[in-house]
N, C-alpha and C positions, 0 to 999 in steps of 0.2 A: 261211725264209731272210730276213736283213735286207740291205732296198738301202740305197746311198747314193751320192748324187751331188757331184761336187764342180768349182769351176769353176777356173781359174789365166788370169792373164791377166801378160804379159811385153814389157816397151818396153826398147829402145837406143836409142840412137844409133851413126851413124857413125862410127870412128874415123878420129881423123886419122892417124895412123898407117899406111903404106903397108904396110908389112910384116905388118900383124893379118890374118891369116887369118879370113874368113865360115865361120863352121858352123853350119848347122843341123840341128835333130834327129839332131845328130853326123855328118853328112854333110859332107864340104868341098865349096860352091859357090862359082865364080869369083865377082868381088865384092870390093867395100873389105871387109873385117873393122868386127864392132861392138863401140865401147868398153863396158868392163865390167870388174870382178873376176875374174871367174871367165874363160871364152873366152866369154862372152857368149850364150850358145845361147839365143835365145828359146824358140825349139820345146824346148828340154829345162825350160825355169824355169817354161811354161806349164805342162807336163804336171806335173810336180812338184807345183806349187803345187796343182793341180787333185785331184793323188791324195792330196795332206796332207791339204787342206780337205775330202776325202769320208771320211776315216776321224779327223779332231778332232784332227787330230797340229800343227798350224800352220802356218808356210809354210816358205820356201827360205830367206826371209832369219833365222829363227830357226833353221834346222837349220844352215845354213852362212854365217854373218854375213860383211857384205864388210869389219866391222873385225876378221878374224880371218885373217892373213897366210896360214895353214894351204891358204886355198882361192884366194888369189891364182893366175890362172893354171890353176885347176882344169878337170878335163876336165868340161863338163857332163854327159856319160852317167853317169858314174862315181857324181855328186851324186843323178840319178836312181836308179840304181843300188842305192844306199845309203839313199836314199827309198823304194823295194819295199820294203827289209829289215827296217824298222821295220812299214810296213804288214802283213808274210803273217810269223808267222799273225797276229790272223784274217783278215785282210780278202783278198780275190783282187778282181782288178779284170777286170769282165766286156767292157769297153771304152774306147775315147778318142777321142774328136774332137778335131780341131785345124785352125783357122784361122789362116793366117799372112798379114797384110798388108802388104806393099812395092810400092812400084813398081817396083823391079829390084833384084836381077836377077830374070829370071822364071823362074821354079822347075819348071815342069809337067815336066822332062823329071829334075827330081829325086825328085819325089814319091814313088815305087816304096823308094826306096834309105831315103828317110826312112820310110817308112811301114816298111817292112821293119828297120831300126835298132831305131824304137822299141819295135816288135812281141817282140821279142827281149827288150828288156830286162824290157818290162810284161808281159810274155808272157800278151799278150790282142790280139786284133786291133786295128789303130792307122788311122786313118785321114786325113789329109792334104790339107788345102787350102788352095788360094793366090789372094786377093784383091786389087785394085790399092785407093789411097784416091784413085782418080780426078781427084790434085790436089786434094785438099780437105785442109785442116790437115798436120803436120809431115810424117808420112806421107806424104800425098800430095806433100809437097815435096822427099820422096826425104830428108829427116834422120836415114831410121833406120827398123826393122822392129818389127813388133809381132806377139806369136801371142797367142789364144785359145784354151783349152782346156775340153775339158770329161770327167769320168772317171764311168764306171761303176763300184762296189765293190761285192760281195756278201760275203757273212758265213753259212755256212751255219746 
């Protein structure tokens, strides 16, 4: 059996936009919405990138470029989605870690519904976590959300 590991890592910003709906890991949580292309999903562009990068496929912005109208708007599960497809066969993804940093809103009582979201699509256990940047840099300034990911892939 061949492993591979692969990491994604995904920044917004806030949008000014009052009406932008916050999704993460396709979950809607109260909160400004973040500007982006696509709905902005950190949690979904991390894990993405993370399962491209462990199976040599490249990233999110090669698979779905934001100069390409088609993904204006795009649902990010859907991008993830469509990133399985290309990976299996061969590859099956054995797991996923994900770090997501904000200072708000605070997530703990979403974590289940994301973990559960992404668990589905990657269909391999997902697991979820939420960091503050304790006031340090933009993050910490509340300018916007960042996730870290990281993906397990097997090849039997």
């Amino acid at each position: 059996m061949q492993l591979r590991i692969g990491q994604g890592l995904d920044i917004h910003p806030f949008s000014d936009d009052p009406e932008r709906p916050l999704v993460l890991a396709g979950v809607g949580v109260p909160g400004p919405g973040l500007r982006g292309h696509s709905d902005a999903d950190v949690v979904c562009h991390a894990v993405t990138d993370a399962l491209l990068g462990a199976a040599s496929l490249g990233d999110i912005g090669g698979m779905f470029p934001d100069s390409d109208e088609t993904w204006r708007g795009a649902d990010s599960v859907a991008l993830l989605a469509a990133a399985m497809e290309r990976l299996s066969p061969p590859w099956s993804v054995v797991n996923v870690d994900c770090t997501i940093v904000a200072e708000s809103p605070r997530l703990a009582g979403y974590r289940g519904q994301m973990e559960s979201r992404l668990a589905e699509v990657v269909r391999a256990p997902v697991s979820v976590k939420a960091k503050r940047g304790e006031g340090l840099g933009a993050l910490g300034r509340r300018e916007g959300i960042a996730c870290f990911a990281v993906a397990l892939l097997h090849q039997p």
